[in-house]
Each structure stands twice: as structure tokens, then as C-alpha cells.
C-alpha positions in Angstrom: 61.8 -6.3 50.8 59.5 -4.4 48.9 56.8 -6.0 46.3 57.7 -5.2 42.8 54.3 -5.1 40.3 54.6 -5.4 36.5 54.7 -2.2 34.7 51.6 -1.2 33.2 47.6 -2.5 34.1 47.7 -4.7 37.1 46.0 -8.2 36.4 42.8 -6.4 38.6 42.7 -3.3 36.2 42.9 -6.0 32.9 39.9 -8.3 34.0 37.8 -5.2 35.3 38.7 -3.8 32.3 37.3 -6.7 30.2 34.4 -7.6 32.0 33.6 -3.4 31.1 34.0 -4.1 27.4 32.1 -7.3 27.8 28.9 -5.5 29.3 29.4 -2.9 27.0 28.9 -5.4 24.1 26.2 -7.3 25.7 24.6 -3.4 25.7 25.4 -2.9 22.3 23.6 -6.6 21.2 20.8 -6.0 23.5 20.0 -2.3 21.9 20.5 -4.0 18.2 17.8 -6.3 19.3 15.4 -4.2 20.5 15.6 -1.7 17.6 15.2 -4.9 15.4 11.9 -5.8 17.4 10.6 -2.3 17.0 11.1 -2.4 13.2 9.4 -5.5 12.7 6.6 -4.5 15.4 6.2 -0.5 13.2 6.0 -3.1 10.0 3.3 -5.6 11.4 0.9 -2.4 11.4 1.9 -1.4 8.0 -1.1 -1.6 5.6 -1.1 -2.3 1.5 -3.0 1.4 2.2 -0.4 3.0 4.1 2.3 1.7 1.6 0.3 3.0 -1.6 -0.1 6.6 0.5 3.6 6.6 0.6 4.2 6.0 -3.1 2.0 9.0 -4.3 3.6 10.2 -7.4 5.5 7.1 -7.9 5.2 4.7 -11.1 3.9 1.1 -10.5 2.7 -2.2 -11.9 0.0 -3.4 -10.4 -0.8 -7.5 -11.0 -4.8 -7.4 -11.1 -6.7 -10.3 -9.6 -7.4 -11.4 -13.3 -3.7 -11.9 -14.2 -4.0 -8.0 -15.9 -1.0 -5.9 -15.3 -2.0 -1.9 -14.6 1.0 0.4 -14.9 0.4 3.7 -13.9 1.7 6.8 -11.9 -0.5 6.8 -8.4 -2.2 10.2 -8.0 -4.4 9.7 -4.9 -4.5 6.4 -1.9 -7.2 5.6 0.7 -8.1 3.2 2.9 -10.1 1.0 0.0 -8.1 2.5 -2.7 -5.8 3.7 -4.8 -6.5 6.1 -8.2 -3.5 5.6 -10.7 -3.1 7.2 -13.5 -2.1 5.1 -16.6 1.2 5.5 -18.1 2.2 4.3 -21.7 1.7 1.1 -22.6 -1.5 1.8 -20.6 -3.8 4.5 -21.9 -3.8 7.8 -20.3 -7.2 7.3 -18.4 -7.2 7.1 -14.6 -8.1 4.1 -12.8 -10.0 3.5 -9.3 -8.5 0.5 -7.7 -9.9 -1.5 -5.1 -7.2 -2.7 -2.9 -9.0 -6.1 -2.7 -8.7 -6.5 -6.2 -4.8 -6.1 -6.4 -2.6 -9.2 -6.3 0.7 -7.9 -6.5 2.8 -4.4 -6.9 6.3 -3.7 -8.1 7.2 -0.2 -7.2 6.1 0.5 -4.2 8.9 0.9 -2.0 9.9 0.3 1.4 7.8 3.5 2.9 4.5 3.9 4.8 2.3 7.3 5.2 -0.4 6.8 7.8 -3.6 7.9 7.5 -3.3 12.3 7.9 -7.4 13.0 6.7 -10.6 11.7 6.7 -10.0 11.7 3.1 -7.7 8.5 3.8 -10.7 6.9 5.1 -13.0 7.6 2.0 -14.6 4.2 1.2 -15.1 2.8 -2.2 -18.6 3.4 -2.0 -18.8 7.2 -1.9 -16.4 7.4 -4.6 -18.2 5.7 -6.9 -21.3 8.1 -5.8 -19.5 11.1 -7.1 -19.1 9.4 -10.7 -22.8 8.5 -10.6 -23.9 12.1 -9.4 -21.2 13.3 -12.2 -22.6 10.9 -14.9 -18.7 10.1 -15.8 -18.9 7.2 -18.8 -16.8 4.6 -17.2 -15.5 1.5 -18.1 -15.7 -1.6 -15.1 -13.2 -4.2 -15.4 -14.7 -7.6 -13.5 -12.8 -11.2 -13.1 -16.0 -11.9 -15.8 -15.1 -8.8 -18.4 -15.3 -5.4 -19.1 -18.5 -3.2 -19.3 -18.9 0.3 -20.6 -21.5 2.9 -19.1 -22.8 5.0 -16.5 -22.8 3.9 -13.1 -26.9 4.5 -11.9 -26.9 3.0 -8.6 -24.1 2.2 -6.0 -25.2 0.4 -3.0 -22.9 -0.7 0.1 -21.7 -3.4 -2.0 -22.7 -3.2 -5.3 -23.0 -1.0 -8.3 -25.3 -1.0 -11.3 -23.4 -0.1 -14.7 -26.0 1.2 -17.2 -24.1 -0.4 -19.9 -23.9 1.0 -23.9 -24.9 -2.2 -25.5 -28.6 -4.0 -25.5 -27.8 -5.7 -22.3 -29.4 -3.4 -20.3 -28.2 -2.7 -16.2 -25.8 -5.1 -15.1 -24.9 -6.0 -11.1 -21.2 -5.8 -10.0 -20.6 -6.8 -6.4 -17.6 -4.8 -5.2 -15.7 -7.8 -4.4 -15.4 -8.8 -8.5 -14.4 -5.1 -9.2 -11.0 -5.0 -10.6 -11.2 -1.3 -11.6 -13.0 1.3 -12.7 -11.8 3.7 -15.7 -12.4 6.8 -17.1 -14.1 5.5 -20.9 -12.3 6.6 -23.9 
């Protein structure tokens, strides 16, 4: 008597072939994993500077440590920060930001440009040196107010604003600068 089998897969062929498509899932949820690691390890070396570098030519808001909003198109990002130029309701002037001195954004993005020059790595201080060489009238917003002048001195981290008024030189640490403008 001969053995009759079932017509189509065996019972061997169906469990082989479901342990197959259960390793091929357990593949599929390992490789979803490990591209989700990767993303969040690329993002934990993201910096505010990377993101700003990215969102040259873009329009944003920036919330200023002294509750002041700053809305403006950015035109240049560095490591210390970012030039935007201002954008109705905001006068036309451009604005050196120190990164330090931002609380928030809106308009941004998602996107991230690494550093490509030493030009990315320009500091605050030698910034501030070329509008003191240029003799650019400026206007220095602090948590404290606003002074109008010439920048006459910028140390490693300080400048001195000779201001317009009868107050004479005044001192602003770099960590109370919230911008510096171009003056009207």
C-alpha cells in the first residue's frame, strides 16, 4: 500500500516556510531599530549652530533671552553665531546674534549643515573686531537695555560701546549681549 500525502505544501515545507517569514520579520524589526538608533545618535551631535547653518536663507523668529522676538531672514551661521537680517515688522538692519543669547526659534527646520570652513568656526570676538576696525555705528541690545555707538575695544569677553549720549564707554560682557545691530 502506497502512502498518500495531501496535495499541495507538506506540513515540513508550511512550518519551514513560517519559521522563514518569521526570521525575515525579526530582520526587518531588527534593521528598523538600528536605523532608529542611528538617527537619534546623527541628532545627539546636532548643534543649535549646525541647525542655523542649515536654515541660511530661511525666515525665523528668534525669542531673545529678554523675552524680545527677532524676525528675520538668516544671511550667514557660525559656530557663536548667526547674522539675520530683519524682516518687516523688524527694521531692515542686520543683526549679529550670539547663540547664547537665543532662547527659542520657530523656523528652523528639521536640517543640519556641519561645519564646511574655518569661517564656521569664526568666534564672536573677531567679528566684533571687524566693526570696530570699520567704525560701523551700532546699536547693543543687553538683558539691561540698548546702547548706541561705536564699539572701541573688544576683548575675549567683553566689548566697550563708545556710546552717543554723556554716558561715556560702557562694559558689555559677551554673556549679556543679546545682539548687535546695524544703527539707523
Amino acid at each position: 500500500m502506497a502512502l498518500m500525502y495531501p496535495p499541495g505544501p507538506t506540513r515540513w515545507e508550511a512550518l519551514f516556510g513560517d519559521l522563514e517569514a518569521q526570521a525575515g520579520a525579526q530582520a526587518a524589526a531588527e534593521a528598523d531599530a538600528l536605523v532608529s538608533e542611528m538617527t537619534r545618535a546623527e541628532h545627539a551631535t546636532m548643534t543649535l549652530a549646525d541647525r542655523f547653518r542649515a536654515a541660511v536663507g530661511s525666515v525665523v523668529t528668534l525669542e531673545l533671552l529678554s523675552g524680545a522676538p527677532l524676525r528675520g531672514v538668516v544671511r550667514e551661521a557660525a559656530d557663536e553665531w548667526a547674522l539675520v537680517q530683519g524682516v518687516r515688522p523688524e527694521p531692515a538692519s542686520q543683526h549679529l546674534v550670539p547663540l547664547a543669547a537665543i532662547a527659542g526659534a520657530h523656523g528652523l527646520g528639521r536640517q543640519a549643515a556641519q561645519a564646511t570652513s574655518r569661517r564656521d568656526a569664526l568666534g564672536l570676538g573677531p567679528v566684533l573686531r571687524a566693526l570696530q576696525r570699520d567704525r560701523a555705528r551700532v546699536t547693543v541690545r543687553t538683558l539691561h537695555g540698548t546702547v548706541g555707538g561705536r564699539i572701541a575695544r573688544v576683548g575675549r569677553d567683553h566689548l566697550d560701546i563708545d556710546g552717543l549720549d554723556d554716558r561715556g564707554t560702557r562694559l558689555v560682557p559677551f554673556s549679556a549681549l543679546l545682539a548687535v545691530s546695524e544703527a539707523p
